[in-house]
C-alpha positions in Angstrom: 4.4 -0.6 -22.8 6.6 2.5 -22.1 7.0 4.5 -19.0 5.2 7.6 -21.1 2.6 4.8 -22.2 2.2 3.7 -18.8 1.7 7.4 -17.4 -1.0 8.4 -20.3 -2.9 5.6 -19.4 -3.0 6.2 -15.2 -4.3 9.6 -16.4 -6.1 9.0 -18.9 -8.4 6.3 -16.7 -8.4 7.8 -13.4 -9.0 10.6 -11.5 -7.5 12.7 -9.1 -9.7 11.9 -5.8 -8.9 12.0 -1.8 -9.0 8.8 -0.1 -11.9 9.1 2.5 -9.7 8.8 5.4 -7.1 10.7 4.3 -7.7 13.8 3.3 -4.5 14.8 3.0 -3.3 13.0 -0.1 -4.3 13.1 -4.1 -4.4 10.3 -6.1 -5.2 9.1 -9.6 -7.9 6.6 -8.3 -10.8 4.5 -10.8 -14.2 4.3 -9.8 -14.5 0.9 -11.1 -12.2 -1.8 -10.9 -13.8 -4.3 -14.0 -13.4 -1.4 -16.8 -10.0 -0.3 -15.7 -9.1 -3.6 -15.8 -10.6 -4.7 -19.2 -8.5 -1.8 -20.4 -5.2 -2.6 -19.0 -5.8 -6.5 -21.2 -6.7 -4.6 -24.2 -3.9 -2.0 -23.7 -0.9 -4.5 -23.5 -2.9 -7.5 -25.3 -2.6 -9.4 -23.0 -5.7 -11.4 -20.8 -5.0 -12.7 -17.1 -3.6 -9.9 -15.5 -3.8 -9.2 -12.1 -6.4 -6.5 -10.6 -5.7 -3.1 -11.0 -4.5 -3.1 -7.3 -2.7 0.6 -8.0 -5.8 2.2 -9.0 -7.6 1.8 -5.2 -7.4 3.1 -1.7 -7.6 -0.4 0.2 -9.0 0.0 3.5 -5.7 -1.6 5.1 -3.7 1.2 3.3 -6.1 3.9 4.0 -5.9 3.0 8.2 -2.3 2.7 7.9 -1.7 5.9 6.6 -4.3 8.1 8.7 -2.6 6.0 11.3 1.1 7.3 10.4 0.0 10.8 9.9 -1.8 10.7 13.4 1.2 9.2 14.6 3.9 10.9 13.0 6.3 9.9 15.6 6.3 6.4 14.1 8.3 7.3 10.9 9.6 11.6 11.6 13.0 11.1 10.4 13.3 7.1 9.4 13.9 5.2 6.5 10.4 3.6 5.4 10.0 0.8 3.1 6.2 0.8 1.9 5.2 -2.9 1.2 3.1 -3.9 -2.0 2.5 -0.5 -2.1 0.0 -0.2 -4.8 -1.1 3.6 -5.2 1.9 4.9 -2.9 -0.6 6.2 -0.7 0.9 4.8 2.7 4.3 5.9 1.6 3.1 9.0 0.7 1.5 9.6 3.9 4.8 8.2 5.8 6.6 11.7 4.0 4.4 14.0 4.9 4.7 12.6 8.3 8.2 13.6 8.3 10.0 10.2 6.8 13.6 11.1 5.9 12.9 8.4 2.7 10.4 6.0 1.3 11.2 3.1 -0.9 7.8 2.2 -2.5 7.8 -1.5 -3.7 5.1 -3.3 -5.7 6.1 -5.9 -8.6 3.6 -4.3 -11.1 4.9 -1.4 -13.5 1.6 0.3 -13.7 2.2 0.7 -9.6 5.4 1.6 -9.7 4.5 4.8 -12.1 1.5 5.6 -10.8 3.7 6.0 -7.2 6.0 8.1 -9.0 2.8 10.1 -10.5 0.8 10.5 -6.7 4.5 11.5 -5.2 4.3 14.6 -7.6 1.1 15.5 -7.5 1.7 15.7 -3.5 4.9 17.3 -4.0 7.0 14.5 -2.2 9.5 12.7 -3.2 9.1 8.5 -3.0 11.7 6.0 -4.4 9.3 3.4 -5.7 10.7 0.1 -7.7 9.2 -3.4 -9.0 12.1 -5.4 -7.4 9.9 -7.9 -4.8 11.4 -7.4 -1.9 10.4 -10.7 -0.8 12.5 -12.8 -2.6 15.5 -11.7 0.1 16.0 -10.0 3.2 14.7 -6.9 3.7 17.0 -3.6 2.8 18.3 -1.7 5.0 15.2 0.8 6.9 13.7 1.6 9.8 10.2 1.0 9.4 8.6 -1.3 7.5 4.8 -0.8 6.8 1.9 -3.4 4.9 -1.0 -2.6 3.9 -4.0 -5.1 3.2 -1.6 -7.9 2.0 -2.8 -10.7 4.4 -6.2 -11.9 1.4 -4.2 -15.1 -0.5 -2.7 -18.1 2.2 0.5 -18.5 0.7 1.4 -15.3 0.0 0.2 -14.1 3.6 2.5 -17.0 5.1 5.5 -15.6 3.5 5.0 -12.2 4.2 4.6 -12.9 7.9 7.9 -14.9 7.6 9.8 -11.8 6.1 8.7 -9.6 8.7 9.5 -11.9 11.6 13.0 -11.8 10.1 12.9 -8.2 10.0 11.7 -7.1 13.0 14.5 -9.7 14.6 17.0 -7.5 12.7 15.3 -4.3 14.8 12.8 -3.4 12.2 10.1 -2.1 12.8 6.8 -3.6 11.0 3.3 -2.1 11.0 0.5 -3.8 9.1 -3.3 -2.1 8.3 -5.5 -5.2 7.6 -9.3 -5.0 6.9 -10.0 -8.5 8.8 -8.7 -10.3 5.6 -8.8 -14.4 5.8 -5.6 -15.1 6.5 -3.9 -12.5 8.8 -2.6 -14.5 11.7 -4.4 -12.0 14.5 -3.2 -14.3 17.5 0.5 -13.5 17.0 -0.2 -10.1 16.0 -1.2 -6.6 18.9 -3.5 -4.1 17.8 -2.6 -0.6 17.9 -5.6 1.0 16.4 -9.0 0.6 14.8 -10.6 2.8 11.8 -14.2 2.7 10.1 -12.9 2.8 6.1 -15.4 3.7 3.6 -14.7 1.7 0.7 -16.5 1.1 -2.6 -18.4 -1.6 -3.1 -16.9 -2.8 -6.1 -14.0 -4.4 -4.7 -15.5 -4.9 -1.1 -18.2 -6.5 0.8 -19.3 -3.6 2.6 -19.5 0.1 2.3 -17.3 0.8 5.5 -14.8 -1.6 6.4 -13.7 -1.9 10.1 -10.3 -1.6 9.7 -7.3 -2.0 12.1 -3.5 -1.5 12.7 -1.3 -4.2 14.0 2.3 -5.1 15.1 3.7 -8.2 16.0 2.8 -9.2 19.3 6.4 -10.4 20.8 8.4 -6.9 19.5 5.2 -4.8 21.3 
């Protein structure tokens, strides 16, 4: 599927909505998950495909963001690198904070334009690519933030890994997590806690309680 495929489809199956706990930002958000996704399989014909991850405000993103843009001394004039990004919306939120740039990575191509899509929309500027940043040491930033990546063992182990390495290298790393399975919480420091409301669809719960962390030996 083309970029201008890709594009059609984000607007043609979404709608422009404000995450609950951040006001602040538009995005082209689905109020379901199981149609959107059905769509995407009939769209490309193909079955299997992962969730439409880009299409949501996860609660770990949504805290992360409020947090930044209550926070904005965390990322005013740093280079951010936005994690598994999904919407863009904790990128997003780093730039209005004052970020001098934001490198928005998720491995899906929907994510990827529907980043560029929510940038516009809020008048910002984010870089966003479908390079996995995981597979090497992180680029060059400042500030490295994850939201709500910590919910599959493997992947959660080697995510941890990559930002030890990083914030040995004097990076900064900042992760909003939901109280997911497999975030390692005795190795991590909490920096803040937020009630998300989320949709029932994908969660457990209406209102997620919701928190901000950083590795416990770099606090």
């Amino acid at each position: 599927m083309s970029i201008l495929d890709r594009a059609r489809f984000i607007r043609e199956n979404t709608t422009l909505m404000t995450p609950p706990l951040v006001p602040e930002v538009q995005l082209y958000l689905a109020h379901e998950a199981v149609p959107l996704w059905q769509k995407t399989e009939e769209e490309l014909g193909e079955m299997g495909l992962p969730p439409p991850f880009w299409a949501f405000a996860w609660a770990g993103g949504q805290a992360l963001a409020r947090h930044v843009l209550d926070h904005p001394d965390i990322v005013q004039g740093k280079r951010v690198i936005d994690l598994a990004s999904g919407s863009g919306l904790v990128g997003i939120a780093a730039m209005k904070a004052g970020a001098a740039k934001v490198l928005a990575a998720d491995i899906d191509a929907f994510s990827v334009e529907a980043i560029g899509l929510n940038a516009e929309i809020n008048h910002l500027s984010v870089e966003a690519t479908s390079r996995d940043l995981l597979e090497r040491p992180a680029p060059g930033c400042d500030i490295i933030l994850v939201g709500d990546l910590f919910y599959e063992k493997g992947l959660a182990e080697k995510v941890f890994v990559w930002l030890e390495a990083a914030e040995g290298r004097g990076i900064t790393t900042l992760i909003g997590d939901p109280g997911r399975s497999y975030l390692p919480r005795d190795k991590l420091t909490k920096l803040g806690e937020y009630k998300v409301q989320v949709t029932r669809d994908l969660e457990d719960a209406e209102v997620k309680l919701t928190s901000v962390w950083r590795l416990s030996r770099y606090c």
